[in-house]
C-alpha positions as CSV (number, residue, x, y, z in Angstrom):
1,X,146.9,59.8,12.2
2,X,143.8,61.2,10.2
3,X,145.6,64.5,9.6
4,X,149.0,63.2,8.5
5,X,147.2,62.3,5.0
6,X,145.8,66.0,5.4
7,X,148.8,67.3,6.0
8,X,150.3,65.5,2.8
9,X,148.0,66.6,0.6
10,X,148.4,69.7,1.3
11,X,152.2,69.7,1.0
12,X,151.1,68.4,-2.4
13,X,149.8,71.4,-3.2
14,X,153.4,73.4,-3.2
15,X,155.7,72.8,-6.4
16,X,158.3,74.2,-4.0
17,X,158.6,71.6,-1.7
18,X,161.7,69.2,-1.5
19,X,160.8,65.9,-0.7
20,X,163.5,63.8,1.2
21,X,162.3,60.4,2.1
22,X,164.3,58.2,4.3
23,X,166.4,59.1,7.2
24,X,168.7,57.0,8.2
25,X,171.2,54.5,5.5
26,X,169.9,55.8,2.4
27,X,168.3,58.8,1.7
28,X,166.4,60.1,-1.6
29,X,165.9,63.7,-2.2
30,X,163.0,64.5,-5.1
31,X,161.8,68.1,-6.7
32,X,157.7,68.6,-6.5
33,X,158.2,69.1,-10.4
34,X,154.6,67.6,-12.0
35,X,153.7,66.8,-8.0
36,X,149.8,65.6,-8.4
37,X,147.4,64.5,-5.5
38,X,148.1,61.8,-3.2
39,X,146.4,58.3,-4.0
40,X,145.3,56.8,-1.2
41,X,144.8,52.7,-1.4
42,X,143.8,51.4,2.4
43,X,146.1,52.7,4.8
44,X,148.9,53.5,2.0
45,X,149.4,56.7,-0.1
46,X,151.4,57.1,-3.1
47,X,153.2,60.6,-3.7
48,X,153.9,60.5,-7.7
49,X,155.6,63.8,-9.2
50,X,156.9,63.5,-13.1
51,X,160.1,61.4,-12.3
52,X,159.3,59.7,-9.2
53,X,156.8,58.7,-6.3
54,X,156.9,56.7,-3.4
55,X,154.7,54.7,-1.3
56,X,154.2,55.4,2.2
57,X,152.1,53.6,5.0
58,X,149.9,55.7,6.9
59,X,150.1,53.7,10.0
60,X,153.4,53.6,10.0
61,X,153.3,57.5,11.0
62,X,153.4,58.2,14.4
63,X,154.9,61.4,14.9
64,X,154.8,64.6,13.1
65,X,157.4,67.5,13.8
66,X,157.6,70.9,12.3
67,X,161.2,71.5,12.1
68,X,163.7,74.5,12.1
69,X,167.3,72.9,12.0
70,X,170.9,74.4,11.8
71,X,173.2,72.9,9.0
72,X,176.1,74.5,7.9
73,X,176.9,76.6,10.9
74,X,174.9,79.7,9.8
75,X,172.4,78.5,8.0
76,X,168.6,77.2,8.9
77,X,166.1,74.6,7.2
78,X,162.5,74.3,7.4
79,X,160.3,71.4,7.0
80,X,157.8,68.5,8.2
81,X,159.1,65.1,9.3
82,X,156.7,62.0,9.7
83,X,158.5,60.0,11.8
84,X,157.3,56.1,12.7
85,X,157.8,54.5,16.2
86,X,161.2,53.9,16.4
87,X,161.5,58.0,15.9
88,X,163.0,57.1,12.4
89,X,162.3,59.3,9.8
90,X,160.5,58.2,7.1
91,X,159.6,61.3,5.3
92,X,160.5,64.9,5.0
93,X,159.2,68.2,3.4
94,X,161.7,71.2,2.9
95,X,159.9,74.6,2.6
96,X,161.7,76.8,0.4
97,X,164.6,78.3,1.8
98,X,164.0,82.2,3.0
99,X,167.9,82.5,3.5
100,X,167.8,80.9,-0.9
101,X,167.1,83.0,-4.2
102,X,165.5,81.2,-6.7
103,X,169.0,79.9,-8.5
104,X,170.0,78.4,-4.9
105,X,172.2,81.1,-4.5
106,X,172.8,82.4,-0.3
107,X,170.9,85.3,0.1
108,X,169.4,88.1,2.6
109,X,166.1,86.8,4.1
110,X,162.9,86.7,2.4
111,X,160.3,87.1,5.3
112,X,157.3,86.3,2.7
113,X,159.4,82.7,2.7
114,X,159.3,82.0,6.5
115,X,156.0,83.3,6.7
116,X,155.0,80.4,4.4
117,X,156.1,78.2,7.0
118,X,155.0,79.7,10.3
119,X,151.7,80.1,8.7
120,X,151.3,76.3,7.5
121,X,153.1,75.0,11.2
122,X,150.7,77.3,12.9
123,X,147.6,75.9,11.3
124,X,148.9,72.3,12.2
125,X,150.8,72.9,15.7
126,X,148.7,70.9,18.8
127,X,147.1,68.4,16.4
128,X,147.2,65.0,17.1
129,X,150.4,65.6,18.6
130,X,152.4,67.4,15.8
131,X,155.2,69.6,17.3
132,X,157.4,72.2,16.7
133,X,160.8,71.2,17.1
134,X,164.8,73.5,16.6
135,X,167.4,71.4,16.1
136,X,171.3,72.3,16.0
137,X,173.9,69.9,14.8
């Protein structure tokens, strides 16, 4: 999937972005903090921020869902999953939270913040497959 690498350097781009990779049995959740450009060597990429990276191959991918999920009862997350072909997720990238202020703290919400997101799912929806996807618990 040419625009999975696209579609990760681009994430790259946002400081703001939570990075959670794994899905199932352990899981790692990282900050963008000191995020730089993807390196890509062959069919593998390496995400490096200032206090950790991870290596991810690019074949491996073989889905790519823009997500709106429920957790918590009332409350939504937004992000991209790169899923491989056992639907195992391998990767994911959390917008930041329009229903969060910027201490974390439950909050009214910010439209400019969703925006953000329909406007990047928009540009990617229909490509190579990538869907949008709502998920409850």
């Amino acid at each position: 999937m040419e625009v999975a690498l696209e579609l990760l350097r681009e994430l790259a781009q946002n400081d703001k972005v939570l990075w959670v990779v794994g899905g199932s049995g352990v899981v790692s959740e990282n900050n963008s903090k000191g995020i730089k450009e993807p390196e890509v060597s062959g069919n593998y990429v390496t995400m490096t921020a200032d206090n950790w990276h991870f290596h991810l191959g690019l074949d491996s991918i073989t889905g790519i869902q823009f997500v709106e999920a429920e957790s918590h009862r009332d409350f939504l997350s937004y992000y991209v999953r790169f899923s491989d072909a056992q639907e195992e997720t391998l990767v994911r990238g959390y917008f930041p939270n329009p229903y969060l202020d910027e201490d974390l703290n439950r909050t009214e919400l910010q439209p400019n913040k969703l925006k953000a997101f329909h406007d990047f799912r928009d540009r990617y929806l229909g490509r190579e497959g990538i869907v949008y996807v709502r998920r409850s618990p």
